[in-house]
C-alpha positions in Angstrom: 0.0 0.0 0.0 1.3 3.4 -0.6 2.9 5.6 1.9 0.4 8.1 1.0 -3.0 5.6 1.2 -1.4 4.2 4.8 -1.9 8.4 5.6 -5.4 9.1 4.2 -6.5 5.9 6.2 -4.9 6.9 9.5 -5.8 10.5 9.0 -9.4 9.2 8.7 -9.4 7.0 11.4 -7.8 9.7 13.6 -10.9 12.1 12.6 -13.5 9.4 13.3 -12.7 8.7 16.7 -12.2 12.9 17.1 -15.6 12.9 16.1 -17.2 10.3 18.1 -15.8 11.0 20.9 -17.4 14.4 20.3 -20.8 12.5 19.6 -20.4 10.9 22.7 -19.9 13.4 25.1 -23.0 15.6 23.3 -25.2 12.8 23.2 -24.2 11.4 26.8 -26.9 13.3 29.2 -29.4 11.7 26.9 -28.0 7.8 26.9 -30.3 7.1 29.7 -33.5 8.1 28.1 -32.1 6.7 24.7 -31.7 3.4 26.2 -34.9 3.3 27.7 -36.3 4.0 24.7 -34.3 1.5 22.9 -36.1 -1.6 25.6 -39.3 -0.1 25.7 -39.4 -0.4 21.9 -38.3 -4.1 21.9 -41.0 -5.0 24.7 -43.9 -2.7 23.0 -43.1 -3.8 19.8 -45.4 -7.0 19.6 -48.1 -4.3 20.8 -47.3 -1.9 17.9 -47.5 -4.9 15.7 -51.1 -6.1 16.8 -52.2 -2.6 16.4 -50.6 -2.2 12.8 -52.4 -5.1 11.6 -55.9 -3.7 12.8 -55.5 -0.2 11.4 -54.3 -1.1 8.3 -50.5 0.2 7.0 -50.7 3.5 9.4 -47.6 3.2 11.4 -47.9 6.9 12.4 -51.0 6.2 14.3 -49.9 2.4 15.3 -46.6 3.8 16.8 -48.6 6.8 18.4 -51.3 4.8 19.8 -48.2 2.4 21.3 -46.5 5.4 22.9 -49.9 6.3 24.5 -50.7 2.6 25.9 -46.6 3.1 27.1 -47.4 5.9 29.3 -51.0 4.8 31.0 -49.3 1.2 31.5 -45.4 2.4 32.6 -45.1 5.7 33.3 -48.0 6.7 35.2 -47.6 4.0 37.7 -44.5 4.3 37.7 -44.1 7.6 38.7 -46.9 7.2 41.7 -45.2 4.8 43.2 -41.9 6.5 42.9 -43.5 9.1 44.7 -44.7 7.3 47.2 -41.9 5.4 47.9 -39.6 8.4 48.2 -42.1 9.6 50.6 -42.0 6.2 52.4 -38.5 6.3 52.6 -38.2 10.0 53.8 -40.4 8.7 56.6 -38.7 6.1 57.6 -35.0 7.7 57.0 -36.7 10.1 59.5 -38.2 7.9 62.2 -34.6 5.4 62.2 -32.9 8.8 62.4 -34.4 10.5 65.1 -34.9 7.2 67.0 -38.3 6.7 67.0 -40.6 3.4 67.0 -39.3 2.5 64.0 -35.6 2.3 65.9 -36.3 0.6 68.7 -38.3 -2.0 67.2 -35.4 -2.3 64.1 -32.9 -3.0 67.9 -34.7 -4.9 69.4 -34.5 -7.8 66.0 -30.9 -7.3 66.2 -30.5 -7.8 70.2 -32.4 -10.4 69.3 -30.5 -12.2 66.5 -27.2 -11.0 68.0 -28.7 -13.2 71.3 -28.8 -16.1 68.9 -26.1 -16.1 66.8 -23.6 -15.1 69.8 -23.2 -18.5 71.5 -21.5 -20.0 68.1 -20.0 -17.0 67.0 -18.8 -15.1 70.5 -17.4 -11.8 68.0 -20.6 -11.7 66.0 -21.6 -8.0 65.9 -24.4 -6.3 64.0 -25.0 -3.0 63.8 -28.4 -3.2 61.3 -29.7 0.0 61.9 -26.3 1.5 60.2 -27.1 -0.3 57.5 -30.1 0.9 57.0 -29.5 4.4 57.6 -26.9 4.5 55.0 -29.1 1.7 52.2 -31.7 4.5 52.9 -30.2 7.6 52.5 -28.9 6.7 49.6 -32.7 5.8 48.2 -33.6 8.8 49.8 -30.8 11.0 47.8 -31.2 9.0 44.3 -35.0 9.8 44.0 -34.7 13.0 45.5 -32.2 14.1 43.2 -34.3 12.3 40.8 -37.8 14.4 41.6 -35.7 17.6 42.0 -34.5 17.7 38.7 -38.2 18.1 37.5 -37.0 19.8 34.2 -34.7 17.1 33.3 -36.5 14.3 34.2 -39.8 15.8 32.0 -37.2 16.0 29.0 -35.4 12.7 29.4 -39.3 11.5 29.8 -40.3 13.4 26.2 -36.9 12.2 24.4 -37.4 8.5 25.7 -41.4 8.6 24.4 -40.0 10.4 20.9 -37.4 7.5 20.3 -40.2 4.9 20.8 -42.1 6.5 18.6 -39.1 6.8 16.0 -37.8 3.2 16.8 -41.3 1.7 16.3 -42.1 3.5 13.0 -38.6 3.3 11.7 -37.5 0.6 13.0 -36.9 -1.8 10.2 -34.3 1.1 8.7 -32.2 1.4 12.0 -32.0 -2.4 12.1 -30.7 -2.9 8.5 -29.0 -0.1 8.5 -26.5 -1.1 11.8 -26.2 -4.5 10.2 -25.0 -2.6 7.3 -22.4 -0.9 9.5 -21.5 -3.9 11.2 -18.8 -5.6 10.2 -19.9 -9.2 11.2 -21.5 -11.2 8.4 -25.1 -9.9 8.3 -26.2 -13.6 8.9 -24.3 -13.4 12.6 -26.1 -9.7 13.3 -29.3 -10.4 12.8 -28.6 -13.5 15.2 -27.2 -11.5 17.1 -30.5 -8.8 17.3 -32.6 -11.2 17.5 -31.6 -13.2 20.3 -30.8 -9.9 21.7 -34.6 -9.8 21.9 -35.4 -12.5 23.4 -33.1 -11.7 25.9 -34.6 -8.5 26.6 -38.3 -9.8 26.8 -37.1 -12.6 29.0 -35.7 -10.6 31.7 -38.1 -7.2 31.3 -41.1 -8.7 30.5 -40.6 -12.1 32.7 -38.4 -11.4 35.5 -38.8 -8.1 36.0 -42.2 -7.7 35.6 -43.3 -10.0 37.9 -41.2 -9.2 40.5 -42.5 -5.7 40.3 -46.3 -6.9 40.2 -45.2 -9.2 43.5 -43.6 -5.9 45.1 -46.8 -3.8 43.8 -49.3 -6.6 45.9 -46.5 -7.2 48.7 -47.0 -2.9 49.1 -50.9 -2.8 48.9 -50.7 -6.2 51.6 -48.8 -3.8 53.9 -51.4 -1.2 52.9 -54.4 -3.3 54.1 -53.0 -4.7 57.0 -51.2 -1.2 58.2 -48.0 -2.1 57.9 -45.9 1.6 58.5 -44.1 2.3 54.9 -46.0 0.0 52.8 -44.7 1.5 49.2 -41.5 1.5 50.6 -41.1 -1.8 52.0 -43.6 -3.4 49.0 -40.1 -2.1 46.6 -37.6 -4.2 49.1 -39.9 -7.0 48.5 -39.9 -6.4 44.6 -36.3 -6.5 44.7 -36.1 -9.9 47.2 -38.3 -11.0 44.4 -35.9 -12.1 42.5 -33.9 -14.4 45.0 -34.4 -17.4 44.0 -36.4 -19.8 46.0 -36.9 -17.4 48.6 -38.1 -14.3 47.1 -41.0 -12.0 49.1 -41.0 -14.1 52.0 -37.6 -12.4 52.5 -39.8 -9.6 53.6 -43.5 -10.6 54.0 -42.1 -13.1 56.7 -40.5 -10.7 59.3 -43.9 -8.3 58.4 -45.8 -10.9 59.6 -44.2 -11.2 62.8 -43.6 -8.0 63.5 -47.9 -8.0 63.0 -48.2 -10.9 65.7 -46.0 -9.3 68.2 -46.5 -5.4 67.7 -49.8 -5.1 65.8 -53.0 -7.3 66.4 -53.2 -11.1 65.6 -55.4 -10.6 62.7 -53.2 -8.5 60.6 -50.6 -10.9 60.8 -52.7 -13.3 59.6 -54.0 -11.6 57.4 -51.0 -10.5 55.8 -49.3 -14.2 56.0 -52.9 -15.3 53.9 -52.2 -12.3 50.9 -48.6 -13.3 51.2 -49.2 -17.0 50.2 -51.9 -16.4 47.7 -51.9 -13.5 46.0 -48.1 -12.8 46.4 -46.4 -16.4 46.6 -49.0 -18.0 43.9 -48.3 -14.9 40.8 -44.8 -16.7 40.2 -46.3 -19.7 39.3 -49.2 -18.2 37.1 -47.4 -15.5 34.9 -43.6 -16.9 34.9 -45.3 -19.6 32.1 -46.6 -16.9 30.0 -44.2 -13.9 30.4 -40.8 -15.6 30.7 -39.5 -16.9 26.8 -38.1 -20.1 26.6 -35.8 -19.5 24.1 -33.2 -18.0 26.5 -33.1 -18.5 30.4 -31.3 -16.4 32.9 -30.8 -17.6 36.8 -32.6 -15.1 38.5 -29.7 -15.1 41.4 -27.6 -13.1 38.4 -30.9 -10.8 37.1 -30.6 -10.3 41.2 -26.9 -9.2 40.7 -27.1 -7.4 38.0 -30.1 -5.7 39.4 -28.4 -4.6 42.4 -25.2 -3.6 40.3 -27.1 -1.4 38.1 -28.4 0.1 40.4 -25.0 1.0 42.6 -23.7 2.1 39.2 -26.6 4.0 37.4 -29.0 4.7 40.1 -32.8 4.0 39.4 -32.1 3.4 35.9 -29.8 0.7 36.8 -32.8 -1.7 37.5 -33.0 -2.0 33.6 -29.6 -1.4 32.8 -28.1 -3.3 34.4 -30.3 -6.8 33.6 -31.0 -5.5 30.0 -26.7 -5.7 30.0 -26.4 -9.0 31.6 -29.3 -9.8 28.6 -26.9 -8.5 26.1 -23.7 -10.7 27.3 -25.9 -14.0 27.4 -26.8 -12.9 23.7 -23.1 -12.9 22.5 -22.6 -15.7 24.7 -24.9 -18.0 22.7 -23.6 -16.7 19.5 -20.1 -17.1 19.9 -20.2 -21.0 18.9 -21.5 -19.9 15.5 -18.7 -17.6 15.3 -16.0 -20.3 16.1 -17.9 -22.7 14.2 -19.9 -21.7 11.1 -20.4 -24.7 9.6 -22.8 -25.8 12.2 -25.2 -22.6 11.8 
């Protein structure tokens, strides 16, 4: 190759990565809502698809109507129960704080377990209501920073509900056109996309979504049987949700008791009857229908990644970081295609 081809390449490559890296950094305070448009799009899409085949070939109206049904189902709920749960855990961050009931009843489990676990472990120390006071305030300072930034949030909200609405009427151009880019074969991309997919649906629309329906009937339990905190403590559960084998009882379990020893008899009854059957029983009903089959996850590393995202990206992190772990599974299960192509 000629010296002065080996230049115009390098020169170009230089410039490219100039210019992403410019991209980047003008595009980076809107990832977040880019992102969540991009697995919105992927779950809605079935949804858009259904609708396009009613109306006829209007995917304008298909991809509006989609946004709308977007917002009543995601959004608005959402951002009640974000509200209430930041108020929740204001509450609570106040009473542990301040060392109210909530304090002294929080001490009194950990003299408690302390009293148990000393005898085979005579250094065992636990010091639970630190924990909680710093697990807290940090809740307390993502969604208030969160809710504070009411200008942002509105126009992360309006960017992420535009790129739906772009992703689901253009999205057949985007797709072909980053296989184009790609430089895999285009045989190994759209593998790649598609499994991508399933990955996405299997952990958002499976995992995720029941564990927040089991958090959203764990909260209204606590609501019912007055629990103190019930949004608050019904998104612990939704998060314990995804232990496997253990799940809301995590929580729902020490509720109970704390019921039978500090409330009345019949709301811890109460409460331990709406844990087993409406809580406990929605696993076994929508895990069949929501979860694909095509690609499994151990919901011990959604639980991981959850938790992870969340350390890392705050609130967003509860989809970023499974919808990642949903991304490495995909290249996982397409790298022995790559290393062996006859057997594709």
């Amino acid at each position: 190759m000629p010296t002065s081809r080996r230049i115009e390449i390098g020169f170009f490559f230089v410039l490219a990565t100039i210019v992403a890296l410019l991209t980047f950094f003008i595009l980076k305070p809107y990832l977040s809502g880019l992102f969540l448009a991009v697995v919105f799009t992927i779950v809605f899409r079935p949804f858009y698809q259904a609708i396009l085949r009613r109306v006829g070939d209007h995917p304008v109206l298909s991809a509006m109507l989609t946004v709308f049904a977007l917002v009543l189902v995601i959004v608005v709920p959402l951002f009640f129960f974000g509200f209430f749960i930041f108020r929740d855990a204001q509450d609570f961050y106040r009473g542990i704080s301040e060392g109210g009931l909530d304090q002294g009843m929080i001490q009194t489990g950990t003299d408690y377990i302390q009293n148990l676990v000393r005898p085979l472990f005579p250094g065992f120390s636990l010091d639970l209501i630190s924990y909680l006071k710093q697990g807290f305030g940090l809740i307390v300072q993502n969604l208030g920073s969160l809710f504070g930034k009411v200008f942002t949030a509105v126009l992360e909200l309006f960017l992420m509900l535009l790129g739906v609405f772009y992703f689901l009427r253009d999205g057949k151009k985007f797709r072909e056109h980053l296989i184009f880019l790609s430089p895999l074969s285009d045989t190994y991309d759209r593998s790649i996309l598609n499994r991508f997919e399933v990955a996405v649906n299997s952990v958002v629309k499976g995992a995720l979504s029941i564990a927040l329906i089991q958090g959203v009937l764990s909260g209204i339990g606590f609501a019912l049987f007055g629990v103190p905190s019930p949004m608050l403590w019904g998104a612990v559960a939704a998060i314990t949700a995804l232990i496997p084998g253990i799940g809301t009882a995590l929580v729902i379990a020490p509720v109970v008791v704390y019921l039978f020893f500090f409330g009345s008899m019949t709301s811890a009854v109460g409460l331990l009857i709406w844990g087993v059957l409406a809580v406990g029983l929605i696993d076994n009903l929508l895990a069949p229908i929501l979860i694909e089959r095509d690609l499994k996850i151990h919901p011990f590393l959604i639980l991981l990644s959850v938790l992870g995202g969340l350390a890392h990206f705050g609130p967003i992190g509860f989809l970023a970081g499974p919808v990642t772990l949903a991304l490495l599974f995909a290249l996982f299960d397409i790298f022995p295609l790559l290393l062996h192509p006859s057997s594709s």
